[in-house]
TIKE-758179 format. One record per residue (C-alpha): x, y, z; residue in one letter. Coordinates in steps of 0.05 Angstrom, whole numbers, padded with zeros to 5 digits, always signed. Example, Ala and Ser with C-alpha at 12.3 -4.5 7.8 and 13.67 -1.06 7.14 Angstrom:
BEGIN
+00246-00090+00156a/+00273-00021+00143s/
END
This chain:
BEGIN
+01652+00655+02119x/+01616+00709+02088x/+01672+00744+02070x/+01697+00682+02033x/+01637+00678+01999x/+01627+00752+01975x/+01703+00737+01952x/+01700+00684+01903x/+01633+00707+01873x/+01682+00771+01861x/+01725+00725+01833x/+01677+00692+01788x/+01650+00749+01758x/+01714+00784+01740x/+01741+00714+01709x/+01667+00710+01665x/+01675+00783+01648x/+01752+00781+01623x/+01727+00717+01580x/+01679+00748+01554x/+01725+00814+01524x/+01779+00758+01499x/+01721+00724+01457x/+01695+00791+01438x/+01767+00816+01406x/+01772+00746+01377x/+01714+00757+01338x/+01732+00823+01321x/+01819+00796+01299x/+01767+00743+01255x/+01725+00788+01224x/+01784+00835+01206x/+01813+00782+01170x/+01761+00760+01132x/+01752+00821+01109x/+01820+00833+01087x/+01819+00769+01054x/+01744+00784+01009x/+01782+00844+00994x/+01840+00826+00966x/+01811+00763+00933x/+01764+00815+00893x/+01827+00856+00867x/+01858+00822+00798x/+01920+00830+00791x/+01957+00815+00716x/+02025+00807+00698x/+02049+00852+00642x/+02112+00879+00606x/+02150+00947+00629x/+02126+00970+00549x/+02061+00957+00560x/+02054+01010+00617x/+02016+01074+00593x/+02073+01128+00569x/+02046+01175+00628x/+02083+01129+00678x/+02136+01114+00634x/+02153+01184+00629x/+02144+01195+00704x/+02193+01121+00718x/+02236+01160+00669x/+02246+01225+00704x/+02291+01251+00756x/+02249+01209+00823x/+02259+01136+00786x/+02331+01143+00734x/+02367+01105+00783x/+02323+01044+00788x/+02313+00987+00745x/+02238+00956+00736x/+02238+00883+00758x/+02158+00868+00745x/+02096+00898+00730x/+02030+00884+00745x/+01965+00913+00725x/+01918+00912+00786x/+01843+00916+00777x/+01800+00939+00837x/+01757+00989+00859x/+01813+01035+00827x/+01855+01006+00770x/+01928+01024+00774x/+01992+00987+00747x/+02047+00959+00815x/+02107+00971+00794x/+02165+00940+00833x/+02229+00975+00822x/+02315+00949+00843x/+02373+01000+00860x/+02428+00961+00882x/+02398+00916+00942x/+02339+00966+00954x/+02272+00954+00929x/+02212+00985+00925x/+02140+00979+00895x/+02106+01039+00868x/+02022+01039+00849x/+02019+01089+00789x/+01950+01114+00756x/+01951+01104+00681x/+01959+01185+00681x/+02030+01169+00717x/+02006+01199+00786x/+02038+01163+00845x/+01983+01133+00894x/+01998+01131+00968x/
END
């Protein structure tokens, strides 16, 4: 009987303690995501027309990397950095390039 007994209170604790560590990485999946979301609701981003880009990136969407694709939209993005998303076709690929107003490709 005291075997039994020593068993389930085995039990019990490794059932409280693997409840705890799923409510602990639930909190943790929530607070990622609000995160992500405060962030991206601070970043304002703006439609605008290919000719509006600065000529540094339309030189550089211009050159050898970028000849072969066609600009769909543009958007000017305002955040901690500001930088223009430019989604680009070739054929049935597409892409989205983040420029700086110098025409430098961010990552």
């Amino acid at each position: 009987m005291k075997k039994i007994s020593i068993l389930a209170l085995g039990l019990m604790t490794f059932a409280s303690v693997s409840a705890v560590a799923q409510t602990e990485a639930k909190q943790e999946a929530v607070a990622t995501t609000e995160t992500t979301a405060v962030a991206s609701a601070q970043d304002e981003k703006t439609a605008i027309k290919a000719a509006e880009l600065p000529e540094a990136v339309q030189t550089t969407l211009k050159g050898d990397a970028y000849k072969d694709w066609t600009v769909s939209t543009v958007s000017l993005v305002k955040a901690k950095t500001e930088y223009y998303e430019v989604a680009l076709t070739k054929e049935k690929e597409t892409k989205t390039v983040k420029f700086t107003k110098e025409g430098t490709i961010l990552q």
